[in-house]
N, C-alpha and C positions, 0 to 999 in steps of 0.2 A: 154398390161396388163399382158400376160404370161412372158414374159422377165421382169417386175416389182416382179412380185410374185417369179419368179426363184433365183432374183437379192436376193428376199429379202432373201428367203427360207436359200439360199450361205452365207449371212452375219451371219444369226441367227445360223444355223451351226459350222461356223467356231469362231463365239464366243463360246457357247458353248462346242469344242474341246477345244480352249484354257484354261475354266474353269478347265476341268473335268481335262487336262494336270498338272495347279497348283493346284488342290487339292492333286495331286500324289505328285508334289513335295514337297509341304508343308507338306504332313504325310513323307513324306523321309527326310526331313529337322529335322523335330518334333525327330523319331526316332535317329538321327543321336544328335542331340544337347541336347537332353532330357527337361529337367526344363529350360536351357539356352533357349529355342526359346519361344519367347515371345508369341505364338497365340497356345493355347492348339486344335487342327484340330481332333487330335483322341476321344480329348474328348465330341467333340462336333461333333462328327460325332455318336460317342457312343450315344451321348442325342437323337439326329433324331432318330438312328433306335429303341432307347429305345420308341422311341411316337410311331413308326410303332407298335411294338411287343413287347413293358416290360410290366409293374404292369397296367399302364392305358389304354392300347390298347383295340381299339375297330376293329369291322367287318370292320368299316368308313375307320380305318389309316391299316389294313390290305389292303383294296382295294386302299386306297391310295399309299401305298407302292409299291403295284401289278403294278398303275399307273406311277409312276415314274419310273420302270425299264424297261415298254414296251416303253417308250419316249428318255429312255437315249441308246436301243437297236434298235430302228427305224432310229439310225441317221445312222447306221453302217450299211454297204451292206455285202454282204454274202462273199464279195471278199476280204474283207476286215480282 
C-alpha cells in the first residue's frame, strides 16, 4: 500500500513539475511573440490573481490564494 501511495505521490508531482515548467514557458513564449502567440497566459494569469486580491476579493480567495502557494511550496525540499 505505501509503495502505491509513493508510486502515486511520484506521478502527481512530476506532472505537476511539468505544468508549472510550461506555464514558464508559455509566459516566455507570450513575451517573446507578443499578439503573435495565440493563448494570452499573462492575461489570464492576471484574471486568477485578480479573483485572489482585485475589486471582488474576498477573505475566501485571500485564504485560497494563501492555499495554493503553501501546495505549489510543499512539493519543493529545502534542497532544492
Amino acid at each position: 500500500m505505501k509503495n502505491t501511495l509513493d508510486t502515486v505521490k511520484s506521478l502527481i508531482g512530476g506532472v505537476s513539475g511539468v505544468l508549472i515548467s510550461a506555464i514558464g514557458l508559455l509566459v516566455l513564449a507570450q513575451v517573446v511573440f507578443g499578439k503573435a502567440a495565440s493563448i494570452n497566459v499573462i492575461g489570464n494569469l492576471q484574471a486568477i490573481v485578480d479573483g485572489f486580491v482585485g475589486t471582488g476579493a474576498s477573505l475566501a480567495g485571500v485564504i485560497t490564494l494563501l492555499l495554493v502557494v503553501g501546495l505549489l511550496q510543499s512539493g519543493k525540499k529545502s534542497g532544492d
